[in-house]
N, C-alpha and C positions, 0 to 999 in steps of 0.2 A: 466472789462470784455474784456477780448482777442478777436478783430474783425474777426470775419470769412469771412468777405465780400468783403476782398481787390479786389481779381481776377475779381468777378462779376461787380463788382464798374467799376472796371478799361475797362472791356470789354464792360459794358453797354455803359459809356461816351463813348467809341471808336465809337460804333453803334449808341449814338445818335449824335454823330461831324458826322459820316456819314451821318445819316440821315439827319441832318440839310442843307447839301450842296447840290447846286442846279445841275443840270444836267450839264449848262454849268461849273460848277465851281470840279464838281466831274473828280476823273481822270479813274474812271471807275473802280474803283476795289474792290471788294466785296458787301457788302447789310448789313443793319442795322439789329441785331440780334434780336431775341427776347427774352423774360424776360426767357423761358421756354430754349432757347440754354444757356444762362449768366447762368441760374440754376446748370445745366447740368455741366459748370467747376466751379462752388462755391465747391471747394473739398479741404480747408483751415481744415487743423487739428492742432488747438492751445496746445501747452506744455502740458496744464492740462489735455487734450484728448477728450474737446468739440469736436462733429463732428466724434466722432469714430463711422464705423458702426459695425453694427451686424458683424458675423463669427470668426470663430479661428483658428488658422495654427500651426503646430508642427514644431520643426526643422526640422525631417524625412521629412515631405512633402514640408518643403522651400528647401531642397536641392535637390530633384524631380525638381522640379518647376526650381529652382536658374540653374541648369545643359541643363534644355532643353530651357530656356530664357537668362541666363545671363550670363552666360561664354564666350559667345564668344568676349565682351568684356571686363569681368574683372577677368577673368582665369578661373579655375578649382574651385580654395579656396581663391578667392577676393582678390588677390595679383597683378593682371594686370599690364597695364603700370603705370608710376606715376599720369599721369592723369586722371585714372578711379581708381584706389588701394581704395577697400573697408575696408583693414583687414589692422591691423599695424600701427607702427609708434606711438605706445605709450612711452612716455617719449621725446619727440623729439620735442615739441614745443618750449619746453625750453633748453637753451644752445648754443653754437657754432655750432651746425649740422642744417643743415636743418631741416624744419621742416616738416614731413609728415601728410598732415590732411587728412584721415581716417574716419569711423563711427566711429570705435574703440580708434582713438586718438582724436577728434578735436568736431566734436558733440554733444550738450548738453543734446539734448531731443529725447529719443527712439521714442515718436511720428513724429519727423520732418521725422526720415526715412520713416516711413510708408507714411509718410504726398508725400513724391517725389517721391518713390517706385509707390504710385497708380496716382500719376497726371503725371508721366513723361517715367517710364518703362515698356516695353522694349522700347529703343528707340526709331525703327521702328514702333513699335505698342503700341502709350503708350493708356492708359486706356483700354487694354483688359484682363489684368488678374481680376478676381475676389475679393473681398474683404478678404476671406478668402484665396485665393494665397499670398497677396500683406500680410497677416499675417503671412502666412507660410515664406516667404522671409524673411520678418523683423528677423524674430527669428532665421534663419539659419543665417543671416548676424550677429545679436548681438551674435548667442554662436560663428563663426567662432575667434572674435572678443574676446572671454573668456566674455563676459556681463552676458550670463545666458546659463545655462544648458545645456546640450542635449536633456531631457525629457521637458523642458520646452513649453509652452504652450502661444500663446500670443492671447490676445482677447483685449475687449476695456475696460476692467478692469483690466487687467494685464499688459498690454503694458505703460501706463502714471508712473505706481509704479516701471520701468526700471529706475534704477540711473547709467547715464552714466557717464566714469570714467574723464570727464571732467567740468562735470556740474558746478561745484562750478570756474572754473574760468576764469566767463565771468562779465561782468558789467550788472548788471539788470540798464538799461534806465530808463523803467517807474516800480517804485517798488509798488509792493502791485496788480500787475496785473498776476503774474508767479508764479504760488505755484510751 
């Protein structure tokens, strides 16, 4: 079973090592969380697509959305600088050229996008778009990328059946956990 509970895990202990230190021994900054804020980023979307929520987004509407959120760092059509470049770089891992890693070249699972898309974008403001924005995105970034269609559709049953054109070559660690 794919853990969904790294972040919460990792932020609870943070909040109870805080909580555990004494006045004098604290250096004053922040407050132990509670189970209901750790809830709040528990936003882990595993391969298989545990943890998808409800909503749907078209390409048409992630480029709406992609144009008034994310261009301003990663272009027009996800080609940015090389340290944001969403689109490209297919064939390039392998061989003499650099390698450019991309959604499109270097990413296994159309869920991880979504998976950073709604815990991390926009920058400035991450976790404000909606669940069905951060779908609409996904699907504009995978067709920019040639993955799927323009009419395509991504929900939490369509999005895990994305076979990205890298998938097959990575090292499954723990096998028999990653369908």
């Amino acid at each position: 079973m794919f853990t969904r509970n790294i972040a919460a895990i990792s932020v609870a202990a943070l909040g109870f090592t805080v909580g555990l230190a004494s006045a004098a021994e604290s250096p004053g900054l922040g407050q132990p969380i509670t189970e209901k804020e750790a809830a709040a980023w528990d936003l882990s979307i595993g391969p298989d697509g545990v943890g998808l929520p409800a909503g749907r987004g078209t390409v048409k509407r992630g480029e709406e959305v992609y144009l008034e959120k994310c261009q301003g760092c990663h272009g027009e059509t996800g080609v940015g600088t090389p340290s944001d470049k969403l689109v490209g770089g297919q064939g390039t891992l392998m061989g003499d050229q650099a390698p450019v890693k991309t959604v499109g070249s270097f990413w296994p699972y159309a869920t991880t996008l979504f998976d950073y898309i709604r815990r991390a974008m926009p920058l400035a403001e991450p976790q404000t778009m909606s669940d069905s924005d951060v779908y609409a995105v996904s699907a504009y970034v995978l067709n920019l990328n040639g993955i799927i269609g323009p009419r395509a559709v991504m929900d939490a049953k369509s999005l895990p059946k994305v076979k990205m054109p890298n998938r097959d070559n990575f090292y499954i660690v723990y096998p028999g956990q990653i369908k």
